[in-house]
N, C-alpha and C positions, 0 to 999 in steps of 0.2 A: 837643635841648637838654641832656639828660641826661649825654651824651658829651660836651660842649661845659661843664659845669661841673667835670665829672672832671678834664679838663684843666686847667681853670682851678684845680683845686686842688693836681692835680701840681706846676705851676709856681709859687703859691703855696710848698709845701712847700720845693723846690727855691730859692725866691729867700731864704727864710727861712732854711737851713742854711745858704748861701753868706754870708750877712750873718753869723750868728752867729759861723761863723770868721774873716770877714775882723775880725770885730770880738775873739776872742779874740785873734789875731794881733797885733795893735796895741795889744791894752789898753784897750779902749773898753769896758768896760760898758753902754754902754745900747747902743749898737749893737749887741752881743752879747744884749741882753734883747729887741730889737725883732726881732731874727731868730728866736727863739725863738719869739716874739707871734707871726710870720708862718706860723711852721711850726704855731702853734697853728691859727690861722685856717685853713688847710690841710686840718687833722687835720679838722678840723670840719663843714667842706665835704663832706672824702670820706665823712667817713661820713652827713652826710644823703644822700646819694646814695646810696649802698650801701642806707641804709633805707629810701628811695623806691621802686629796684628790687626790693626784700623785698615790698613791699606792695601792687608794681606786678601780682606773679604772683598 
């Protein structure tokens, strides 16, 4: 499961940067902010993860 959320927040990250530029691109601000938000959720994921397997050893 552990592997299976890492991913989930790669992809996270990954859909979050892709928005923010398509939204810098065009001049969207809030699509630019929700891409960011995405890449935050991301950020967040991986590292409870990371501190899962810290705690798991």
């Amino acid at each position: 499961m552990s592997g299976e959320q890492k991913n989930k927040a790669k992809v996270e990250q990954a859909k979050g940067k892709i928005k923010e530029v398509a939204g810098r691109t065009v001049g969207n601000e809030r699509m630019e902010a929700e891409g960011r938000g995405e890449q935050m959720k991301g950020d967040a994921r991986q590292a409870k993860e990371k501190a899962k397997d810290v705690f798991k050893r």
